[in-house]
N, C-alpha and C positions, 0 to 999 in steps of 0.2 A: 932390647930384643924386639925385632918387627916380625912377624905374620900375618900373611895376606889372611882377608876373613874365611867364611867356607866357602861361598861360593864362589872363592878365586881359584879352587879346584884346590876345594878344599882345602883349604890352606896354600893357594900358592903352586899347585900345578900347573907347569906349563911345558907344555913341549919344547923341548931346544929347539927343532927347525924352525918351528911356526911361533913361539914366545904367546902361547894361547891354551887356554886350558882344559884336557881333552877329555869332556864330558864322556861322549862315547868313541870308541876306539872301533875298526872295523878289521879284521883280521881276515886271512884265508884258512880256509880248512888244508890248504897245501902244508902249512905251517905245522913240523913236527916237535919232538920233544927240545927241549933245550931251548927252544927258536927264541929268541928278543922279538915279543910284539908291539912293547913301547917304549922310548925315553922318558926319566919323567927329571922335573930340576923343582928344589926346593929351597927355600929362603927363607934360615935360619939361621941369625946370629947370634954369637956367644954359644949357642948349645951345638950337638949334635943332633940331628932328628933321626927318627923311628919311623918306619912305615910298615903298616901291618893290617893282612887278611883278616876280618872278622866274620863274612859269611858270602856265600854264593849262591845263587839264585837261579836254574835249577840247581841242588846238589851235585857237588863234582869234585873231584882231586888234583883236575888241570892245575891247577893257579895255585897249589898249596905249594910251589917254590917259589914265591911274589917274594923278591930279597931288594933290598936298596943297595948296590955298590955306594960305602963313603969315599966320594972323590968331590972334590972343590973344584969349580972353574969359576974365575973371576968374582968367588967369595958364594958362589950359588951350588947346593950339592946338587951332585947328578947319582943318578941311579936309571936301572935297568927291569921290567918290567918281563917274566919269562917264564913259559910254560914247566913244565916239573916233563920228568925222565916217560912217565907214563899217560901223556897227552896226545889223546886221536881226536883232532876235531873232525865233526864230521854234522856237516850243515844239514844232512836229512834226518837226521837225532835232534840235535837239539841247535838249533840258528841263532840265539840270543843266550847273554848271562847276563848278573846283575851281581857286580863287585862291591861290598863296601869295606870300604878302605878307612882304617885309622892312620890316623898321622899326630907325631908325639915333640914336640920341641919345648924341651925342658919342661914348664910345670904346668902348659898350653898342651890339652890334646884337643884335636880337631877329627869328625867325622864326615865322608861324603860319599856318593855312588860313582860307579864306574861302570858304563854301558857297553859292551863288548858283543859285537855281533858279527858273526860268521859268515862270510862270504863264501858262495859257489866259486868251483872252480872246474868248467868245464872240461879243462884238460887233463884234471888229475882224478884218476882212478887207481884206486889203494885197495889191496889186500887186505883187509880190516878184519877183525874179528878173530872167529874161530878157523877162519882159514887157513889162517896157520898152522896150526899142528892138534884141529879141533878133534873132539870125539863127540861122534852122534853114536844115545843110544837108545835103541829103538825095540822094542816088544817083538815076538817074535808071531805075534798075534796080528801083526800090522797088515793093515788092506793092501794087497796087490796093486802097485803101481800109486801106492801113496805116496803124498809129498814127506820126504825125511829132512831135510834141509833146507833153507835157503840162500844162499852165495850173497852177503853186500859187498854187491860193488856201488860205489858211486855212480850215478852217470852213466851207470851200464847200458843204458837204452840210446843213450845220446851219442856213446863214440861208436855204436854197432856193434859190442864186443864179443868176441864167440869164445865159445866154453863148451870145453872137450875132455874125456874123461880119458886121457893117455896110456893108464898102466889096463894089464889082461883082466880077464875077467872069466878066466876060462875055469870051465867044469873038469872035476864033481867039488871044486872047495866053492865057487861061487852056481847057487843055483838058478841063475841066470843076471845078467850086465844091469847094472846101474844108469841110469840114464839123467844126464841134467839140459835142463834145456836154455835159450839165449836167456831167460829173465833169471836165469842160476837157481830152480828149481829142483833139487835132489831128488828122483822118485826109486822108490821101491820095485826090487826087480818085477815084472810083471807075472813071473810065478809065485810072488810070494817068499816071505822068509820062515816060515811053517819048518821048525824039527831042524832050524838053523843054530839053532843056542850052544852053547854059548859063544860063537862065532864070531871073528872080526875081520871085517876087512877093510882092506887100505885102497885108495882111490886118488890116484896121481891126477889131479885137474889142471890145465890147462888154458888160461884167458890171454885173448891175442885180440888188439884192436889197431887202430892207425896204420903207418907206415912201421911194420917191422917192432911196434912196441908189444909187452905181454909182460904175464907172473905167472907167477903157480904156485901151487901149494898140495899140502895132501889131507884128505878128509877120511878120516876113520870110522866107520861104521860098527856099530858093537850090538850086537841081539843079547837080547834078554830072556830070559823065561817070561810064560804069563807074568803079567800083573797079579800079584795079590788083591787088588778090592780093596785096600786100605785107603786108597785116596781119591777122594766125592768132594763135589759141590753141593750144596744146597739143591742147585734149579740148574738145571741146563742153558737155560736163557733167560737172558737178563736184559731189561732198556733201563736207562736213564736219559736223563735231559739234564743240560748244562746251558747256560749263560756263554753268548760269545765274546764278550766284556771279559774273562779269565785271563788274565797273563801268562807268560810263558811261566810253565813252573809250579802251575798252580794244581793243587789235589781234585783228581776229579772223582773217583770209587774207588773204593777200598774189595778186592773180593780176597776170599778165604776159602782154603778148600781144606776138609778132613784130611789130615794125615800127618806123618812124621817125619821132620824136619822138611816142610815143601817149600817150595821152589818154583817160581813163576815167568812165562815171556809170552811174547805174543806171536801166535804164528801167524795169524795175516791181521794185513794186508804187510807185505814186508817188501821195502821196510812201510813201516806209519810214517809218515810225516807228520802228525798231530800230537800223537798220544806215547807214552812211555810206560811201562809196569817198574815197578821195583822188585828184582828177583828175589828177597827177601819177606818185603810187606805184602806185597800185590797189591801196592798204591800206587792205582794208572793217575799219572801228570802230565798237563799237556806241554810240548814240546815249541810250541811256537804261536802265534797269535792266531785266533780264530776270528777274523772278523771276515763276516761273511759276501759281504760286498768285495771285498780280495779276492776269496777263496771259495765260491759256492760249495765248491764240493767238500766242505765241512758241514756241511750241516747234516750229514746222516755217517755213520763210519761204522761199520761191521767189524766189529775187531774176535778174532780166537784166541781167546786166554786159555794158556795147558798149565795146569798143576803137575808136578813131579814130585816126588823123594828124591832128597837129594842123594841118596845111598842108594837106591834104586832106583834110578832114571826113568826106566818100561814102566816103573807104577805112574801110570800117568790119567790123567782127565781133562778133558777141553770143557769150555764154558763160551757160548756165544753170549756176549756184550754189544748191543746196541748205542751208541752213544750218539745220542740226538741234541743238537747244538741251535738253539735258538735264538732268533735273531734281539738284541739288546737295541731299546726305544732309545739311544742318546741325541739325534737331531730331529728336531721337529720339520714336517715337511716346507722345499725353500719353495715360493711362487715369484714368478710373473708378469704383471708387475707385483711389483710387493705395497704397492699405495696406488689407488684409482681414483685420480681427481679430474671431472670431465663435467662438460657442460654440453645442455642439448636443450633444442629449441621446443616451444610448448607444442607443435605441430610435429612431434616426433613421432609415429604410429608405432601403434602398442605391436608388441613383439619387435623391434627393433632390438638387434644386439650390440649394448654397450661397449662389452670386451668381455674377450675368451681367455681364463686366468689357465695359466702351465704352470703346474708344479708338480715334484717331483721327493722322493723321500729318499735322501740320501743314506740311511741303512737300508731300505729294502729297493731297488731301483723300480724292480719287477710288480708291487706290490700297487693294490688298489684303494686311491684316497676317496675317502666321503667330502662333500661340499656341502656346504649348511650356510644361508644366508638370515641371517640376523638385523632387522629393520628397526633405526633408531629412532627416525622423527621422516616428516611432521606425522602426527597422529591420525591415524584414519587408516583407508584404502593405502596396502602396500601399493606404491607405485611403482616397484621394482619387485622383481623374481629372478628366482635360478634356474635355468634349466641344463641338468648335467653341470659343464664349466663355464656356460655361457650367461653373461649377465642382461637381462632384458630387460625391454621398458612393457610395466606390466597392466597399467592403466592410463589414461584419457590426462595428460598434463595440459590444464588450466591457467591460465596469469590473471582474465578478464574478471577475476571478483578480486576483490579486499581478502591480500592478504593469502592468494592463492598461489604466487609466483615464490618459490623456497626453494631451497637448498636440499636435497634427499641426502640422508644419512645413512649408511647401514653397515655391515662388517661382512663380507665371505670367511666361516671357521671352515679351514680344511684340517684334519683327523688323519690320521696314520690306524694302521692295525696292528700295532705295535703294543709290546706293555715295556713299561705304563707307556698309556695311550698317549702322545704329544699334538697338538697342536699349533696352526700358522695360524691367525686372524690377518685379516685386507682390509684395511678404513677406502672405506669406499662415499667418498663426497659426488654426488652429481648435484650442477647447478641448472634449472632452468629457468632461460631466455625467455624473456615476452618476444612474440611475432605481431609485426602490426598485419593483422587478417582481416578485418573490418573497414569498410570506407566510411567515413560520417556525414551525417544525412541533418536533414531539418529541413521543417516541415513549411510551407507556404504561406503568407501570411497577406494580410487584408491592411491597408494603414489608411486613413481620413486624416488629410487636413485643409483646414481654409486657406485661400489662397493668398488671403493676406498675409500669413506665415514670416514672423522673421526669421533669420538665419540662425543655427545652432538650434532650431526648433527642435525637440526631441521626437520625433513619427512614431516609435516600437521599439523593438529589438526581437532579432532573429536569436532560437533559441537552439543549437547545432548540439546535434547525438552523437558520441559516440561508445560502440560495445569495446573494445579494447581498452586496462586498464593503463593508467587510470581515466577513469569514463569523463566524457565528456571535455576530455582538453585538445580544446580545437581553436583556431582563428581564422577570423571571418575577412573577408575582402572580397571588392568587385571589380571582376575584368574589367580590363576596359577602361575601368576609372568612369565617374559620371561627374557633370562637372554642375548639378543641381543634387543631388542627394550624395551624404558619404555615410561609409558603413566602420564602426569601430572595431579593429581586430581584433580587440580582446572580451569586451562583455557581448558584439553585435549590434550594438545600438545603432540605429538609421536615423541622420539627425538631415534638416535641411541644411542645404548651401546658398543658394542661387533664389529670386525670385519665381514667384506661380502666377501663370495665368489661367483661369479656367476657363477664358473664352478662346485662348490657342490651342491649349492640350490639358481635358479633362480628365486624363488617366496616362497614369505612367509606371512600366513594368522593368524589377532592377531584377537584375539577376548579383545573390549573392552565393561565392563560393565555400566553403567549409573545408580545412584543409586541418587534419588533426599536429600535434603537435608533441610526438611520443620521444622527442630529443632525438631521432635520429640524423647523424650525421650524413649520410646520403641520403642527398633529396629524392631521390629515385624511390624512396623506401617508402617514404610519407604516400598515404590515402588520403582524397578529397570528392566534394560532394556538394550539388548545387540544386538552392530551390529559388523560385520567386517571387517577390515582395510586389506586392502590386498598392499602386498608389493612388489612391481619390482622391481628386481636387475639387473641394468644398466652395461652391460659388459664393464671392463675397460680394456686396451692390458699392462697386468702385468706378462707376463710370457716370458722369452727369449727364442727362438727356440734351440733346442738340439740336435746338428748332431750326428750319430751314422755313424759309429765309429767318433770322435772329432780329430782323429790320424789314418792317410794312410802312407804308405808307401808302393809304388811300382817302378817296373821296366819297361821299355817300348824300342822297336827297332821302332827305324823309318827308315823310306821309307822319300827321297828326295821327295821335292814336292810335297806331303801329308798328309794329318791330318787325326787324330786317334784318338779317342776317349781315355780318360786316365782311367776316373771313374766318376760316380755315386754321387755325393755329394746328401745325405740321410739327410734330419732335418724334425724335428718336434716338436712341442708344447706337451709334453705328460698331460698337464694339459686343454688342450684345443685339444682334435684329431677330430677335427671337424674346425681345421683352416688348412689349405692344401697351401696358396697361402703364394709363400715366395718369394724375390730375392735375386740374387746372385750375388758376383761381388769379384776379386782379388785383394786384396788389399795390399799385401807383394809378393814378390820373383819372381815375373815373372820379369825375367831381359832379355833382348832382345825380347820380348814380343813375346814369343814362345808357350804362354799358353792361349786361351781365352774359355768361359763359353758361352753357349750355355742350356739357361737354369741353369738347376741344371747338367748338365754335361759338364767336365772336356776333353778341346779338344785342342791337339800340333797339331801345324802346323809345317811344316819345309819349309821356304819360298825358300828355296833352290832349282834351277833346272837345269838339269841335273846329270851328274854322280857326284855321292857323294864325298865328301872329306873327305880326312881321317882326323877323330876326334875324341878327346878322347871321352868317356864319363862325361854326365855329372849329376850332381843332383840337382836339383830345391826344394826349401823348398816352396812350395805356403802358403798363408794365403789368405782363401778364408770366407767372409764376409759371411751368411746367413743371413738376413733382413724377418720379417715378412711384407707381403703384406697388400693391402684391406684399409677400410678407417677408422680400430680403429688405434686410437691415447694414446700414442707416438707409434713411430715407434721401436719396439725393437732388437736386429741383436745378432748374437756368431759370435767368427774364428772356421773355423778349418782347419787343418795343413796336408798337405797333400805332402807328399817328393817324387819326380817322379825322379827316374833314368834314364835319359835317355842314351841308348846305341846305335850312329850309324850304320845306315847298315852293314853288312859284310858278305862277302861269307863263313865265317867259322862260322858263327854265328849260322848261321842253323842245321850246321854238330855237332857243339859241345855244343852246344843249353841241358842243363842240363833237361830240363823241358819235353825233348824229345816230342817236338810239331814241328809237320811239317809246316814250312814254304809256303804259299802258292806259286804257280809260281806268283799271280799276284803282290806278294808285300805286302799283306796284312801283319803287323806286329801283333805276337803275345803279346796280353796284358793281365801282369800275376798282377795279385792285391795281394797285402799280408800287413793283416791291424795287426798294433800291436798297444799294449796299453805300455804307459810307466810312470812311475813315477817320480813328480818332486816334491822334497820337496821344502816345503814352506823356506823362508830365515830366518826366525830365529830361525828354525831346524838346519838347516846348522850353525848357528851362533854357537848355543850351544854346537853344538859337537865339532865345532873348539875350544871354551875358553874350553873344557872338557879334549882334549885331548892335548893341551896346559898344564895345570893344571900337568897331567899323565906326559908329558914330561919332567918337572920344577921338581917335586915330584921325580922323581927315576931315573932321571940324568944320570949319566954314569954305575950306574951300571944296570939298565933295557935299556941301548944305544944300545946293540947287539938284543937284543929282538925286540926292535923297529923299527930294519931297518929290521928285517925279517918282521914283522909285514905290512911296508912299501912295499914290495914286495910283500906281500899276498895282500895285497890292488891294487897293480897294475899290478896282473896276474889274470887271471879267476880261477874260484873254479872248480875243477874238473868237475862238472856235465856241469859247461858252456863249459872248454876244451870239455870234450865229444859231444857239439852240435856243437861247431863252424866247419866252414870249414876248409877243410884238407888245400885248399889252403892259408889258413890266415896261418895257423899254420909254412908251410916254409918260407912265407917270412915277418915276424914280424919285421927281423931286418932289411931289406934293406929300401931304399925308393921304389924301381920299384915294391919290393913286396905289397910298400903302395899304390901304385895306380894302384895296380893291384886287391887289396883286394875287391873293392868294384863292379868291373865287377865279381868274381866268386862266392862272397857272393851273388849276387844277381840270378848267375844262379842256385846255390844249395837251394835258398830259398823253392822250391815247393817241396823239399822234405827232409830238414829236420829241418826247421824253422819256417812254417806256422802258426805252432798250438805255436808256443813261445807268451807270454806276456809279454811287455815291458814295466816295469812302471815309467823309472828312464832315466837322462840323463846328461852325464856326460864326460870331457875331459882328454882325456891320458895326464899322466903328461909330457911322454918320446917324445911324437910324435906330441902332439898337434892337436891330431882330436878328432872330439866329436863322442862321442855311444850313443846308448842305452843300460839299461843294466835291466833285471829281479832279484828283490828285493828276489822271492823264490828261484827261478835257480842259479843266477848269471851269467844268460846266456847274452852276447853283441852281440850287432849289429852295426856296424861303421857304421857311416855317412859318 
């Protein structure tokens, strides 16, 4: 034996057409007695199954003929699902029921619900009720043109339908005509039914709508004596309140009225669409779902409950019932967005609105929500506020400290007025952004150094600001590029490159830039800032002073027992002519210390006194030191060379004196200067020529041997143009000795006039005689030593 579980409909319900199981069923109210509203097919084998009503939901009789026909198709029972003999649906009574059904196969029973709901049917308008052959009875106490009746019709309003009271009404049995009007309202003749008792009358009505459609029926009116007073309410007026969460069906007041066997209905609003009485208990049930977002106009319903006897009709009592329906909290209000996750830069101005949250409470649409913002972190000054629905920036957002740049946390609670009170919460994340808003700066700086400086020198370092966090991350570099100082771009250090001179450029000014370095990827974005390094160059003492001429040579007559000025010694720094302060001192040739310095001047003494001795001449080669002064460090000095002839007194001196200058009577000796320049080659000049001419010697041997001692003569005679300068007197006595020491007294007297203007750049020893000259490299003009 198979069956499906329960919620296979329950047990295995399924409709034949559809092979699907029909939870709810929707029916029409056209649907009269007898009618099939469902197939249903069941699947049981081995046994026969049972299907059977166990209750219905509001109370009703409709459905108490629910039978299973046994009939098999292809092993599946079918059965038919069918109103009972006394079945009026009627959709403004009651719209919904609630079947549950048992279902029995063999020792398996199964239970489940069955949803049936009533469909309008704009076309059908039915004769219901008491219209058919009703009797209204009515007190004969009744107000003048009161309502006695109401007509349901369905739809009455919808197809137009008009309702007419057909049969007479004529006097003296009727005390004046009955009147009903389009909404099928029965009124009381408007004279009243006063002294009409116990009187009945019949009222043939008449409804006609559409094209040619209509019913009728007859209503019977029945007067009564007074009321006896046996049947009261409590209170005339009555509220309650009710929940709109009640189902159809559900018990909403009980009322009760004094009397004997009574009997309850409602006379308005007729019909209810809500509400229902029980004409036994006067237990009002609501009729259809109260939810008020559908249905606003549930929320307030005036209903007129009349008590009767049921034995006496006229004994009657109305009871007004307020029934106040309140709205039930099951959705919390929706928003929005419903998550706010948003970033905003630090430069956001306060009052800025974030976002404007929409929400809305789906049971009450109309209804007014509270907003509540709730601030999670960081700690401190809320930065964010509410105002109304709008989220705002409520204070000063900061990045530029430690620790300032966060994340804002907080929640928007929106609240209903609802009970119980529901609520939405909104995680609301705002991230803020650093802005780079500062440019970086750094301050001027002052650097010294000497200008002997090697490269990679370290000078300073520039130290670059900056106010955006994180502070100070900047890199340094210089337009331009310089191509004696570099600047490191990450600590600033300014190191040297290139050599310093302080006697070309004393001071040199770098410009360095400051460009911060906050990661962003558009350069555009990046701030920079520039200050200047200014550079001192430290004088070092790198340059050696430079006598002019570096080579003297002169003649001098002394006078016994007095000193004479010789010369001038001249130097100077030409890389520095703004250093003046030098000293002097002899440091070669002064041999019997006949020579001493006086300053930067050259002064013989002759410590000799009285009458002179005859002496030969003589010649002094001095080397005299020049030392630069003052307090730079080191101390740097030249020689220069300075050869003084000196020539004893003599009476003939004056007379035969070449320079034709008169000797003063006092003694005074004339001092004749004559500066030559001479050349000395370097030694391995000299070297090369010796292995060259070595080489020439080896090479062409005996037969270039005559050549090369004339060769060797040319080399140690003058060239013509120097024969033509030298003096006549050298010239006769070359070959003596007396002519040799006599050369240098007459060479010096003819010096001033025809040797002066000679250049000497050369220095060099006769091979024959063994004294040294000088000799000019253009001329070939000599001068002995």
């Amino acid at each position: 034996m198979v069956l499906f579980r329960p919620l296979a409909l329950l047990l295995a319900l399924v409709v034949a057409d559809r092979h699907c199981l029909p939870w709810s069923v929707s029916i029409s109210e056209r649907q009269g007695p007898g009618a099939v509203f469902q197939s249903l097919s069941l699947n049981c084998s081995s046994h026969v199954p049972t299907l059977k009503l166990l209750r219905v939901r509001p109370p009703t009789t409709f459905f108490d003929a629910l039978n299973l026909s046994v009939t098999t198709w292809q092993g599946t029972y079918m059965g038919k699902l069918t109103l009972n003999n006394t079945a009026r649906l009627d959709t403004l009574a009651v719209s919904h029921y609630e079947l549950q059904l048992q279902v029995t196969c063999g020792t398996l029973v199964m239970e489940g619900p069955l949803s049936v709901d009533v469909q309008r049917d704009p076309d059908h308008i039915q004769c219901a009720g008491r219209f058919i052959s009703p009797v209204i009875q009515v007190p004969e106490t009744v107000t003048p043109g009161a309502r006695l009746y109401t007509l349901l019709l369905p739809d009455l309003r919808l197809q137009g339908a008009q309702i007419n009271i057909t049969s007479a009404q004529d006097p003296p049995h009727f005390p004046g005509p009955f009147s009903i009007d389009g909404q099928g309202w029965l009124q009381a003749p408007a004279q009243g039914l006063s002294g009409q008792a116990p009187k009945t009358f019949r009222l043939h009505v008449l409804v006609t709508w559409g094209a040619g459609r209509s019913c009728g029926g007859t209503l019977t009116v029945r007067v009564l004596s007074a009321p006896s007073g046996r049947v009261s309410f409590p209170e005339r007026h009555r509220s309650i309140t009710i929940p709109e969460d009640l189902v159809p069906g559900s018990e909403v007041v009980q009322v009760q009225a004094r009397g004997l066997d009574v009997r309850y209905e409602i006379l308005s609003p007729a019909p209810c669409p809500f509400f229902s009485i029980g004409p036994a208990d006067g237990v009002i049930r609501t009729t259809g779902p109260l939810d008020l977002a559908l249905a606003p106009g549930a929320a307030v319903t005036v209903l007129q409950v009349k008590a009767f006897e049921r034995l006496q009709p006229w004994a009657s009592v109305q009871l007004e019932l307020t029934v106040n329906v309140t709205p039930v909290n099951r959705w919390p209000p929706r928003c929005h967005p419903a998550l706010l996750v948003t970033q905003v830069p630090e430069t956001v101005p306060v009052g800025t609105v974030l976002s404007t949250f929409t929400c809305a409470d789906r049971d009450s649409p109309a209804s007014t929500l509270d907003y509540q913002l709730r601030f999670h972190g960081p700690p401190g000054l809320p930065s964010l506020c509410l105002s109304g629905r709008a989220l705002k920036v409520n204070a000063t957002l900061d990045c530029d400290t430690p620790g300032a740049c966060f994340q804002l946390a907080a929640s928007v609670l929106v609240f209903d007025g609802g009970q119980p009170p529901m609520t939405t919460e909104v995680p609301v994340l705002v991230t803020v952004t650093p802005v780079n808003e500062f440019s970086p700066a750094c301050a001027p700086r002052v650097f010294r150094v000497r200008e002997d400086a090697g490269p990679r020198t370290l000078l300073g370092s520039v130290a670059g600001t900056d106010r955006d966090y994180p502070h100070d991350r900047v890199q340094y570099s210089s337009p331009g590029g310089s191509a004696t100082f570099a600047v490191d771009h990450l600590s600033g250090e300014v190191r040297l490159l290139g050599p310093l001179d302080y006697e070309q450029q004393r001071l040199h000014r770098l410009t360095v830039l400051v460009t911060d370095q906050r990661g962003d990827r558009d350069a555009a974005h990046r701030r920079s800032g520039s200050c200047t390094v200014t550079i001192e160059v430290e004088d070092v003492n790198d340059h050696a002073p430079e006598c002019e001429p570096p080579f003297q040579e002169l003649t001098i007559h002394t006078s016994p027992g007095r000193s004479s000025e010789v010369t001038k010694v001249s130097c100077r720094v030409p890389q520095e002519p703004q250093r003046l302060a030098f000293s002097y001192s002899i440091v070669g040739g002064n041999s019997q210390s006949r020579f001493s310095l006086r300053g930067a001047v050259l002064v013989h003494s002759d410590g000799a006194a009285g009458p002179p001795l005859l002496e030969q001449p003589r010649t002094y080669e001095l080397l005299i030191r020049a030392a630069d002064a003052g307090p730079s460090a080191p101390h740097l000095s030249t020689t220069a060379t300075v050869i003084v002839h000196v020539v004893p007194w003599r009476a003939s001196t004056a007379a035969t004196s070449t320079h034709r200058a008169t000797v003063p009577s006092a003694g005074t000796p004339l001092l004749v200067t004559d500066t030559e320049a001479f050349w000395q080659p370097e030694p391995w000049f000299v070297a090369a020529l010796t292995v060259t001419g070595a080489l020439l010697l080896w090479t062409l041997g005996w037969i270039l041997s005559g050549l090369l001692r004339g060769s060797a003569r040319g080399l140690q005679t003058p060239s013509k143009p120097a024969q033509a300068l030298r003096l006549s007197s050298i010239r006769g006595t070359e070959g003596s000795a007396e002519g040799s020491t006599e050369a240098p007294k007459t060479e010096t007297q003819q010096a001033p006039s025809s040797i002066m203007g000679l250049h000497f750049d050369g220095r060099a020893q006769d091979a024959r005689t063994g004294r040294d000259y000088l000799f000019s490299t253009r001329t070939g003009a000599r001068r002995w030593l």
